[in-house]
C-alpha positions as CSV (number, residue, x, y, z in Angstrom):
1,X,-13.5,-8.3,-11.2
2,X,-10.8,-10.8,-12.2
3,X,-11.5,-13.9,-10.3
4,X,-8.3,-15.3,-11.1
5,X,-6.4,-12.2,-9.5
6,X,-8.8,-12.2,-6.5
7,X,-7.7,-15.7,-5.7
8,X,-3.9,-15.0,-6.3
9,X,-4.2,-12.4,-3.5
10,X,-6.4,-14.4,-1.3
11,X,-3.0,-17.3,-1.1
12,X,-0.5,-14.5,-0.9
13,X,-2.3,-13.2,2.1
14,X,-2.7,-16.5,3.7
15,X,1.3,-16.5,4.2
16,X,2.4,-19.6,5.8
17,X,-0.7,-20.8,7.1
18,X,-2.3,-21.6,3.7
19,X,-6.2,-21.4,2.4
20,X,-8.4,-23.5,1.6
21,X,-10.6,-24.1,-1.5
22,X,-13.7,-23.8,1.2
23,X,-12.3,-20.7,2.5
24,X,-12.0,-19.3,-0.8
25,X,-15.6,-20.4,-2.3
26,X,-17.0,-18.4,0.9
27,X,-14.7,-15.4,0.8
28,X,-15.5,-14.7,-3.0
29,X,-18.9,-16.5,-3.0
30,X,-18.3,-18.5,-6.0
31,X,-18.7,-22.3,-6.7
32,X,-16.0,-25.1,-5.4
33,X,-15.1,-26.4,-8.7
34,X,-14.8,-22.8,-10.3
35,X,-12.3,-22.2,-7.5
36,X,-10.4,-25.0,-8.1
37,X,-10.8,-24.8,-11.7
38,X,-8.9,-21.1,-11.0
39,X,-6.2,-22.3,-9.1
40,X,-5.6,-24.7,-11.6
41,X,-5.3,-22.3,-14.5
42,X,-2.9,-19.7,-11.8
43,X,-0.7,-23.1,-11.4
44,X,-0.5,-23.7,-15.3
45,X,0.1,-19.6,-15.7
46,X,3.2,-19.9,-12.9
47,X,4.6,-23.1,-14.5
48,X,4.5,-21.7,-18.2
49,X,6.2,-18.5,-16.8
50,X,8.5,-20.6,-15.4
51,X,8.1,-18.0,-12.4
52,X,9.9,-19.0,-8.8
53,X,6.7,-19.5,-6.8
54,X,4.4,-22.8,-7.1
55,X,0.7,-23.9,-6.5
56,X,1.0,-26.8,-4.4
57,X,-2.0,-28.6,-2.5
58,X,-1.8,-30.4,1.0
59,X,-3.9,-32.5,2.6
C-alpha cells in the first residue's frame, strides 16, 4: 500500500473541515511522526510540482 497516497486521500476527503495527524495515525494505524514525516514529503512533492493545491497546518 502506498502510505503516501493513502494519506493524500485521507485530506481530500476531509474537505473543509480538515484532519488531523491523530486522526490519521488511527485511521491507517501507523506512527505520529511517520505521518507527519508523509505529509511533509506530499507538501515538498506539491511545491516542486508547482501544483495549485497546498499542505498547510493550523493550530
Amino acid at each position: 500500500m502506498n502510505l503516501k497516497a493513502v494519506v493524500e486521500g485521507l485530506l481530500f476527503i476531509s474537505g473543509e473541515e480538515g484532519i488531523t495527524i491523530a486522526e490519521m495515525t488511527e485511521i491507517i494505524e501507523k506512527p505520529f511522526e511517520e505521518v507527519k514525516a508523509l505529509l511533509k514529503e506530499l507538501a515538498l512533492d506539491y511545491q516542486k510540482e508547482d501544483r495549485g493545491i497546498h499542505i498547510i497546518e493550523l493550530e
